[in-house]
C-alpha positions as a Markdown table, in Angstrom:
| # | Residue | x | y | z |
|---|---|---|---|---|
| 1 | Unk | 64.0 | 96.0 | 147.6 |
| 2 | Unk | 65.1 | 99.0 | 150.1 |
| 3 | Unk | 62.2 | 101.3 | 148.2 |
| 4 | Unk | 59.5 | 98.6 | 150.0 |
| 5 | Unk | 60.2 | 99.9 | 153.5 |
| 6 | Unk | 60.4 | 103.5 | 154.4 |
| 7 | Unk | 62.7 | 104.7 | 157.2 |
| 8 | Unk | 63.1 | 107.7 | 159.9 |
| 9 | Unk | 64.4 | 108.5 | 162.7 |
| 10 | Unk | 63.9 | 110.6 | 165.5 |
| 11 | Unk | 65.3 | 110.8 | 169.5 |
| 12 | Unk | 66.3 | 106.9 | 169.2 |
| 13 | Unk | 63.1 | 105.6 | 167.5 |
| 14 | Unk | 63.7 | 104.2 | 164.2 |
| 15 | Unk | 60.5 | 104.0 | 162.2 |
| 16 | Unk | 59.6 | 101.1 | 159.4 |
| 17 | Unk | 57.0 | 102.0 | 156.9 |
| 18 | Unk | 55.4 | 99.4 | 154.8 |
| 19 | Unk | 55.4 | 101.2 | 151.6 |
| 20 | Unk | 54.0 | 99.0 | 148.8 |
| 21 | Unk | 50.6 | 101.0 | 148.7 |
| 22 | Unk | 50.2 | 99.5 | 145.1 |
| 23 | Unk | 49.4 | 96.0 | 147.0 |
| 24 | Unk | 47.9 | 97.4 | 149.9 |
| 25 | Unk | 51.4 | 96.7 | 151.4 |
| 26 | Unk | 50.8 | 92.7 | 150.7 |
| 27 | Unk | 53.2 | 90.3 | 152.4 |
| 28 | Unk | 55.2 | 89.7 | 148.7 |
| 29 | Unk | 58.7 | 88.0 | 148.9 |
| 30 | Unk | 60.0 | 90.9 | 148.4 |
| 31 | Unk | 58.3 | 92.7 | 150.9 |
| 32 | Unk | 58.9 | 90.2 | 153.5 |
| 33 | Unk | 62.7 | 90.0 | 152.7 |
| 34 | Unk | 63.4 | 93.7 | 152.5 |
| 35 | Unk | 61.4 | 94.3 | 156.1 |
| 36 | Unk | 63.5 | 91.6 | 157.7 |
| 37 | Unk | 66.5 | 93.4 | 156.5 |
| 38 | Unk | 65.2 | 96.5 | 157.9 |
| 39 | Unk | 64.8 | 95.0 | 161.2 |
| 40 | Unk | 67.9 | 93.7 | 161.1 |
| 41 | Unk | 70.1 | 96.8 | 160.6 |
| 42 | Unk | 68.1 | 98.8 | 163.5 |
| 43 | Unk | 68.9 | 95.4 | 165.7 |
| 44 | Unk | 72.5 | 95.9 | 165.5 |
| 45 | Unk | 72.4 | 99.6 | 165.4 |
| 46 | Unk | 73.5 | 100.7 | 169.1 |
| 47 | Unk | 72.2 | 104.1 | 168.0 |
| 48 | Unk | 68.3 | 102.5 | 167.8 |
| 49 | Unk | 66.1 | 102.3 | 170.8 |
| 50 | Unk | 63.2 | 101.4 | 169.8 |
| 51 | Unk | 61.5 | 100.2 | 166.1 |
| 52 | Unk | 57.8 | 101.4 | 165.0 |
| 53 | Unk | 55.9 | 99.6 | 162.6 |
| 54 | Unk | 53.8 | 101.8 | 160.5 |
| 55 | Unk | 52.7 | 101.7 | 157.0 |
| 56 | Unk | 51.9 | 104.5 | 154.1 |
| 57 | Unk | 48.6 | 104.5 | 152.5 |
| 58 | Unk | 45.2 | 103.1 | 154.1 |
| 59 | Unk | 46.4 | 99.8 | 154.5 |
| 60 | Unk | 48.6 | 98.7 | 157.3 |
| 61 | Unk | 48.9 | 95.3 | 155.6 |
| 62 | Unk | 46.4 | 93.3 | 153.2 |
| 63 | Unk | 47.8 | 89.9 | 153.9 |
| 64 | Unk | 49.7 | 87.4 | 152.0 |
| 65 | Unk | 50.2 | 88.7 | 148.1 |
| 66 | Unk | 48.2 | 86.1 | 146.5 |
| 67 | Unk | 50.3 | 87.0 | 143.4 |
| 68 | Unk | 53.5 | 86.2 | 145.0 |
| 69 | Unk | 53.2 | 84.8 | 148.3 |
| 70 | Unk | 55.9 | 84.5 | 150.5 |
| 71 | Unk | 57.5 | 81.2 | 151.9 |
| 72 | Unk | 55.5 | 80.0 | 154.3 |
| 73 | Unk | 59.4 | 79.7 | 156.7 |
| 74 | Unk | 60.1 | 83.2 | 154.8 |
| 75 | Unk | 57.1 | 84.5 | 157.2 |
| 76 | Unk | 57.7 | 82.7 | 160.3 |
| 77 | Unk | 61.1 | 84.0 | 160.3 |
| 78 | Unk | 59.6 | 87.4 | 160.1 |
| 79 | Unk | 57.6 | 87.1 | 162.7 |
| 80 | Unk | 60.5 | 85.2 | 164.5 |
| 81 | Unk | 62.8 | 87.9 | 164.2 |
| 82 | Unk | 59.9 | 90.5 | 165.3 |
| 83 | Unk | 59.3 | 89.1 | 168.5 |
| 84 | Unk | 63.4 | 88.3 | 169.5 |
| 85 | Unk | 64.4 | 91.5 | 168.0 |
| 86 | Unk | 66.1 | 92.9 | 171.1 |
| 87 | Unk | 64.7 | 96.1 | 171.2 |
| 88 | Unk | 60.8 | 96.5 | 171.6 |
| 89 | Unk | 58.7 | 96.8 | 168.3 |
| 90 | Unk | 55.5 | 99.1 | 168.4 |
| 91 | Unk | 53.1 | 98.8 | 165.7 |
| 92 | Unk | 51.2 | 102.4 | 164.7 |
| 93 | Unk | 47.8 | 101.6 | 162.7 |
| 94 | Unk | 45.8 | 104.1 | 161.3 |
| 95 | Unk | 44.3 | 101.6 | 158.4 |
| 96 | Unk | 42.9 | 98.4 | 157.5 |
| 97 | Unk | 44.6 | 95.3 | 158.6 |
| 98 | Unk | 44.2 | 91.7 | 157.0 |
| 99 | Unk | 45.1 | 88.1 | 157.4 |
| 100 | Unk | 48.7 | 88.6 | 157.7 |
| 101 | Unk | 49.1 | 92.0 | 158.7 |
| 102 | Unk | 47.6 | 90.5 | 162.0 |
| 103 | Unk | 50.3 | 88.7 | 162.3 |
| 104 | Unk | 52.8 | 91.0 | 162.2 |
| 105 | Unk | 50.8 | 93.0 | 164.8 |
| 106 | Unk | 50.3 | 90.2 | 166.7 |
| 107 | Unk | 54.4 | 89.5 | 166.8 |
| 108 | Unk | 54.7 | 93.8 | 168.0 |
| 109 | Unk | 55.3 | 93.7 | 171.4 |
| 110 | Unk | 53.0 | 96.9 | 171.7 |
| 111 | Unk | 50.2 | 97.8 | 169.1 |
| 112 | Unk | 48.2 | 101.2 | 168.9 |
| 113 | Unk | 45.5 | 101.7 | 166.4 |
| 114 | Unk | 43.8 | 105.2 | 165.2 |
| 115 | Unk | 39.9 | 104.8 | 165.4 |
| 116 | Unk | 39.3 | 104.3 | 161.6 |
| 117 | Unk | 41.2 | 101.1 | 161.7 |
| 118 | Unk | 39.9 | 97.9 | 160.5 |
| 119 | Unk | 40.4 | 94.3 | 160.9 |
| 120 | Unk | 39.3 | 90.4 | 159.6 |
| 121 | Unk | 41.3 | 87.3 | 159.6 |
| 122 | Unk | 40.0 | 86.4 | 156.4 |
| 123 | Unk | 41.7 | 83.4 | 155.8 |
| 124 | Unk | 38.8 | 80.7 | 155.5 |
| 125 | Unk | 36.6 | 83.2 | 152.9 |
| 126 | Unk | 39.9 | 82.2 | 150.4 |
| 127 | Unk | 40.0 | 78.5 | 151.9 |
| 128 | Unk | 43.1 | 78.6 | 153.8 |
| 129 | Unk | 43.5 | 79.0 | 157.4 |
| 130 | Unk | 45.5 | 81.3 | 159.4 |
| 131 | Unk | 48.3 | 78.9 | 159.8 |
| 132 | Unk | 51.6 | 80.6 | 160.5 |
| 133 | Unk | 50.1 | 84.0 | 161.4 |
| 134 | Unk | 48.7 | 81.7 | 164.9 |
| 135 | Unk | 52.0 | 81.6 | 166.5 |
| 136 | Unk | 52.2 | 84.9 | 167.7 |
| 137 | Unk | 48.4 | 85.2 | 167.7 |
| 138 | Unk | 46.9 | 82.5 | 170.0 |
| 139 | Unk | 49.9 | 83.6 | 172.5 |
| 140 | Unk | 48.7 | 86.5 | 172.8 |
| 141 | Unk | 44.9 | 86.7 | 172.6 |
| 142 | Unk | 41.3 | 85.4 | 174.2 |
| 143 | Unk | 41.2 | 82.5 | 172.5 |
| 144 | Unk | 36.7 | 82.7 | 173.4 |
| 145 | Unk | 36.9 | 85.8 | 171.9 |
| 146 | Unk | 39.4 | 84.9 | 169.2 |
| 147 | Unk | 37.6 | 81.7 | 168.1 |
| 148 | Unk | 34.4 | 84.0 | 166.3 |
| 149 | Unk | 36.9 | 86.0 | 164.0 |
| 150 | Unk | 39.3 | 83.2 | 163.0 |
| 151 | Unk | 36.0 | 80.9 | 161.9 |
| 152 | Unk | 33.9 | 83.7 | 160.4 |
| 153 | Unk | 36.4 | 86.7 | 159.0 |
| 154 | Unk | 34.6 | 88.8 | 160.0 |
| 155 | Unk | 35.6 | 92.4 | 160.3 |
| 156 | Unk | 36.1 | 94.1 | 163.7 |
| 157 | Unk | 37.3 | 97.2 | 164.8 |
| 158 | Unk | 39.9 | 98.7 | 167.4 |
| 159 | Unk | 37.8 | 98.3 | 170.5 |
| 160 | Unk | 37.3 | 95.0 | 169.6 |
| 161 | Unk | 41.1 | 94.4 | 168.8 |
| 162 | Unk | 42.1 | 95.6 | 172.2 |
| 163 | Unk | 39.1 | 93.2 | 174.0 |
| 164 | Unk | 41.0 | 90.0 | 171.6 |
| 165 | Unk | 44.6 | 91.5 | 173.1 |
| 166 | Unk | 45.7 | 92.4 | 169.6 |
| 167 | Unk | 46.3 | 95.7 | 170.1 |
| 168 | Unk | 47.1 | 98.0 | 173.6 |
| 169 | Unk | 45.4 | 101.2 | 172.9 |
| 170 | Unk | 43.3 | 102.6 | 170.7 |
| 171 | Unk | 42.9 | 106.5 | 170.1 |
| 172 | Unk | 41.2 | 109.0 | 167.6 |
| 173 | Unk | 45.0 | 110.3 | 167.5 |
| 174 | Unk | 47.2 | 107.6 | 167.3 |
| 175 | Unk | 50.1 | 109.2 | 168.0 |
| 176 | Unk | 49.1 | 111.3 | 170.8 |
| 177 | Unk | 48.1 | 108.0 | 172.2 |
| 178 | Unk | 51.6 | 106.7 | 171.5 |
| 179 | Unk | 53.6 | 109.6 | 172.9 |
| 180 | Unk | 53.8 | 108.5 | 176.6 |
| 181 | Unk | 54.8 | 105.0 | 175.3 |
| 182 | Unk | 57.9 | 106.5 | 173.1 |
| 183 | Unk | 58.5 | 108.6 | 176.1 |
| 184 | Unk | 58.5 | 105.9 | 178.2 |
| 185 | Unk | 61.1 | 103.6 | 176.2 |
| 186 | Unk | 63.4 | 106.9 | 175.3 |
| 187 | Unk | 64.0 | 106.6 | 179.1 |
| 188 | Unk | 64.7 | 103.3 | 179.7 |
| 189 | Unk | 67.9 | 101.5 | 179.2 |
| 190 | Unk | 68.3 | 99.3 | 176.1 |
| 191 | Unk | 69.6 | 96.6 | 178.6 |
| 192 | Unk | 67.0 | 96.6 | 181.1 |
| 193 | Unk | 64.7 | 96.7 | 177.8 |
| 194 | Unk | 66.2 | 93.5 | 176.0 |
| 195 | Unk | 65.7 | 91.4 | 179.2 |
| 196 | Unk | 62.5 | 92.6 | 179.8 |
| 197 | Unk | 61.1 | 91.8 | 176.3 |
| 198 | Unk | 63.0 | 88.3 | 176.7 |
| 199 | Unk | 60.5 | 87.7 | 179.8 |
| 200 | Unk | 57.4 | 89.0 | 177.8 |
| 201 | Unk | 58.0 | 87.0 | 175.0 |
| 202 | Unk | 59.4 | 83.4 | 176.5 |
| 203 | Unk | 56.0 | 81.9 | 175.9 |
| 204 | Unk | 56.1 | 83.0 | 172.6 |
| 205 | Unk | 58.9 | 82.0 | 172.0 |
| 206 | Unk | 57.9 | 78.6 | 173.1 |
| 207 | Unk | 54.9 | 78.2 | 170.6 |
| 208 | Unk | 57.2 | 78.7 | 168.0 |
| 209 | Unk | 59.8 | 76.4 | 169.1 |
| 210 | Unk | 57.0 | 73.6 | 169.4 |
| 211 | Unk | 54.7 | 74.5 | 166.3 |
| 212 | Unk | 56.3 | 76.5 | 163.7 |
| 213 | Unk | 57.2 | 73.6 | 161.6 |
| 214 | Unk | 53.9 | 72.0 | 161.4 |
| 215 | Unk | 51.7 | 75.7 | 160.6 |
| 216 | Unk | 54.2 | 76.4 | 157.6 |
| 217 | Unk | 53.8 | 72.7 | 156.7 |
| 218 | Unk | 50.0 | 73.0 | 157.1 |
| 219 | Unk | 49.8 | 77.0 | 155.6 |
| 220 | Unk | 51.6 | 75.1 | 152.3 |
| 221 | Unk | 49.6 | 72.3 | 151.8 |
| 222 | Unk | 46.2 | 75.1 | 152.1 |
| 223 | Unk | 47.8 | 77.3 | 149.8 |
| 224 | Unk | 48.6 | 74.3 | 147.4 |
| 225 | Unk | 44.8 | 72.5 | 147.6 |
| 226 | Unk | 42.0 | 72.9 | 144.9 |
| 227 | Unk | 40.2 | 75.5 | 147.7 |
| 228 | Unk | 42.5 | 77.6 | 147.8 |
| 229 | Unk | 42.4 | 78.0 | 144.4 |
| 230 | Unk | 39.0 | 78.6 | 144.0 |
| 231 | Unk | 39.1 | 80.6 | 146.7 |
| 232 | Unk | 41.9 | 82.9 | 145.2 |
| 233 | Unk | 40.8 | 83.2 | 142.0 |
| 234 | Unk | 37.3 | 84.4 | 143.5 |
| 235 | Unk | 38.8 | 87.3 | 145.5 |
| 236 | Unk | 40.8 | 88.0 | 142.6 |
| 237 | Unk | 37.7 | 88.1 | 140.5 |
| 238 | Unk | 35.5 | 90.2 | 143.2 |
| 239 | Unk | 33.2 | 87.2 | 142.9 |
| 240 | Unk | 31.4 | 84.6 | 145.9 |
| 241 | Unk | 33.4 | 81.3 | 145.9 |
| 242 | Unk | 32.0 | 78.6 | 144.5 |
| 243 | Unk | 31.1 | 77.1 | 148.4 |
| 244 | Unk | 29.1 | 80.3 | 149.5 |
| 245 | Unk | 25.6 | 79.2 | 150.1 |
């Protein structure tokens, strides 16, 4: 489960690759299970300052494996445990980003993306909706802005990401865009950075207090309807849906 998550360290700041290029890094069981591990051993590590997010191959994250999907409370722990983690989470893009994977970037507490990133909640186009994925979402972007991509799935690209509030900064070089903000975090104290995530993320926090047990209810009854697997089985088969028109 261990080999799904790549992990380094340098000067404090533990890095988590998603590393199951064979799925485009989908959000499997497995996958979900072995990153909340991850993210629970640099929590408790006193050693860890800061966590980055980052992926191998040219997929940050495809979505939800529609082969083995994770529980739909699997995921919202996940994303639960991303944005209470008490050390801040920066996600590093430099690929394509789907359905899920927004979520996760959505739960980051800072996102940078390189210039040939891509992204599209393309939820409906498999006749689901992004459910669970919305409680760190809406939080945290335009909602105006956020409406057209949610209804369409459209694809859209980093400028347009950092206009929604999904990511902070985009760069040609991502990580030369990220350097101050490492720099930044290396030299601040892991108290004074605990409490101030806790004050960033309260709201949050509070949408998933209120609504996390009605979005896994509604992602699971989606996932369960005849659409779904219409839709599903289309993707799979690199065919329209039966409902395009």
């Amino acid at each position: 489960m261990t080999d799904l998550i790549g992990r380094t360290r340098a000067r404090a700041v533990e890095t988590l690759s998603l590393d199951a290029t064979g799925s485009r890094n989908a959000l499997s069981a497995a996958l979900v299970s072995a990153l909340a591990e991850a993210l629970t051993a640099c929590g408790e590590d006193p050693g860890v300052r800061a966590v980055v997010l980052t992926h191998t191959g040219g997929t940050f994250c495809a979505g939800a494996d529609l082969r083995d999907p994770p529980d739909p409370e699997a995921l919202v722990a996940l994303l639960r445990q991303i944005v209470e983690l008490p050390k801040p989470v920066v996600a590093r893009v430099t690929g394509h980003v789907r359905a899920g994977g927004l979520g996760l970037l959505a739960a980051c507490d800072l996102a940078a993306a390189g210039s040939a990133a891509t992204f599209a909640f393309t939820e409906v186009r498999i006749g689901v909706a992004p459910a669970v994925i919305s409680l760190p979402v809406i939080p945290r972007t335009d909602p105006r802005a956020l409406a057209r991509y949610y209804l369409t799935g459209e694809r859209f690209g980093p400028a347009e990401a950092v206009r929604l509030g999904l990511l902070t900064v985009t760069a040609d070089d991502v990580d030369e865009a990220l350097a101050p903000v490492l720099d930044g975090l290396r030299r601040s104290a892991p108290q004074a950075l605990a409490e101030t995530k806790r004050l960033l993320t309260a709201r949050v926090l509070e949408t998933f207090d209120r609504d996390a047990a009605d979005l896994s209810g509604l992602s699971a009854r989606l996932f369960a309807s005849g659409q779904a697997r219409e839709g599903m089985t289309a993707f799979l088969e690199r065919r329209d849906a039966a409902w395009v028109v």
